[in-house]
N, C-alpha and C positions, 0 to 999 in steps of 0.2 A: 366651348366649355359652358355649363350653366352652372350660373349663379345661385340659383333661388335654389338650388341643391345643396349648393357648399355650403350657402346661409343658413339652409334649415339645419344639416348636419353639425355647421356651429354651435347653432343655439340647442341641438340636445346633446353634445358635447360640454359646452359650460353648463348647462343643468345639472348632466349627470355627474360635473367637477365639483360646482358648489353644495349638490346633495353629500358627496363624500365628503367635502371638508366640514361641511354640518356637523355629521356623523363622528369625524375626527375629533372637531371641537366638545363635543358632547362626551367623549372614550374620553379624553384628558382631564374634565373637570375636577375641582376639585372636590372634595369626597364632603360627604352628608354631613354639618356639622348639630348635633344634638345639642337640646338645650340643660342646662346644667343642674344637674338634679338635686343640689346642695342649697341650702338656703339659708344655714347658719344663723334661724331665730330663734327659736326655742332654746333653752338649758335646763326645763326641769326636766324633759320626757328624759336623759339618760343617764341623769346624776340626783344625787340627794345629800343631802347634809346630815351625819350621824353624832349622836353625844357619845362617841368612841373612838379609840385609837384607830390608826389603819389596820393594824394586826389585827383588832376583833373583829374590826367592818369584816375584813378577805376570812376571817375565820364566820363569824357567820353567815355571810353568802355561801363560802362551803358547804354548809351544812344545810342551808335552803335547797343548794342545788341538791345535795344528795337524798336529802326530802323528798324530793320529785322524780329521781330515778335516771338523777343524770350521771355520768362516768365523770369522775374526774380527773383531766390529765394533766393539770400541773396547779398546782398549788403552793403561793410562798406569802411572805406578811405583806406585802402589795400587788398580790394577781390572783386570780382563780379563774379556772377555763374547766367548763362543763360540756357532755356534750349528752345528747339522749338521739335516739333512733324511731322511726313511726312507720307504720306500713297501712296507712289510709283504706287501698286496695290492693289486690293481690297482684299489680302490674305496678304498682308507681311505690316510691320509699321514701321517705323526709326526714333530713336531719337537723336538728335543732345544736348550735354552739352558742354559749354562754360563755361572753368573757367581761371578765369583772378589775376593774381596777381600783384601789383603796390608795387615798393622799394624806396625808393632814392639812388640817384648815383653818388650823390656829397654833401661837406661839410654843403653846404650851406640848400640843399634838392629843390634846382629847376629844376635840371635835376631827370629822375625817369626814371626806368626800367619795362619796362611791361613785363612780362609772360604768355602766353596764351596757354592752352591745348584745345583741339577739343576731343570729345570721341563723339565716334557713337555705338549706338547701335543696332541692326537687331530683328525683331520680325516677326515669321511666325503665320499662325492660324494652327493649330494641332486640328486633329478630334480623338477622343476617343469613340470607341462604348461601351456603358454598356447593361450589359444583365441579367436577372433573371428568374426565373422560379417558378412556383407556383406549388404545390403539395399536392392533398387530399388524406389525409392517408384512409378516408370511404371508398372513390372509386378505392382505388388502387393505382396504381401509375402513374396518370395521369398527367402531369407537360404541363402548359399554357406556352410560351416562352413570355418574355416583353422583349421587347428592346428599349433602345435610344441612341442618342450619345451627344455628350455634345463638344463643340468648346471652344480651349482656345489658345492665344496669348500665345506662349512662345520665350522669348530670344534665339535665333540661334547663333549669331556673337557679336564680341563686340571688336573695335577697335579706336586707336589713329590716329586721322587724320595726314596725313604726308607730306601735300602738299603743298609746299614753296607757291606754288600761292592761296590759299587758305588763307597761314596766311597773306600774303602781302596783298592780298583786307582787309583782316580786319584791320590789321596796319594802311593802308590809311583813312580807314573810323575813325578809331579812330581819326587821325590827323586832322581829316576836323573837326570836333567836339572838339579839342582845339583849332583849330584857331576863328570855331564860340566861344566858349568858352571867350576865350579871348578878343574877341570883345567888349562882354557883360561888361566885369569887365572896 
């Protein structure tokens, strides 16, 4: 019997044992952990302080949004959600939500607190080809190819707008629409 055979054979034997278990230990890891994209310092970029009720704050963010040619789909004396549509290019779609929240922020309820979120959403057009094939069993095996493709809008991107000067146009226009507000009463 020789040795120096079985030996070699060994040792690329455990090679090829501890390359697999590498392999193994590497398939079980535990998964990517991201760092936390929250950082909870700022409170002016998405609130403000108004010298009005909650009801007028959420009534004139209303009417900001509707200013600007956003749809509104629910409106009551502490929320308002806007939404508007964009089509940048003739392949990609962006949509803009606008939601508003109105507190009070003093005993009385004439100062109020607004809160505003921006969410954007991204939308590309995606092509999908489909294909089939027809087959007569008579004639053999003869197969027709059909093809089409079919186009569909899907969601790409989906983010929190985070742009102090962003919320601050909208804050001002809020404000222009309590002071017309105020006028009225």
């Amino acid at each position: 019997m020789n040795f120096s055979c079985i030996h070699r054979n060994a040792a690329v034997w455990l090679a090829g044992l501890l390359s697999l278990c590498g392999l193994l230990s590497a398939c079980g890891s535990t998964p990517k952990a991201f760092a936390s994209q929250e950082e909870f310092g700022s409170t002016v970029t998405y609130s403000r302080l108004f010298d009005a009720t909650a009801a007028q704050t959420c009534e004139a963010a209303r009417r900001a949004l509707l200013s600007q040619g956003y749809i509104i789909s629910a409106a009551r004396e502490d929320m308002v959600e806007g939404r508007k549509s964009f089509q940048p290019e003739p392949e990609s779609h962006l949509q803009m939500e606008i939601r508003v929240v109105c507190a009070p922020d003093s005993p009385d309820g004439k100062v109020s607190l607004g809160f505003v979120t921006a969410l954007q959403d991204v939308y590309a057009l995606k092509k999908s080809n489909n294909s089939a094939s027809l087959g007569v069993g008579a004639l053999g095996s003869v197969s027709l190819p059909f093809s089409s493709s079919n186009d569909a809008m899907v969601k790409v991107a989906s983010k929190t707008i985070s742009s102090d000067a962003f919320y601050e146009r909208f804050f001002d226009l809020v404000k222009r629409y309590l002071v017309v507000d105020e006028g009225l009463n």
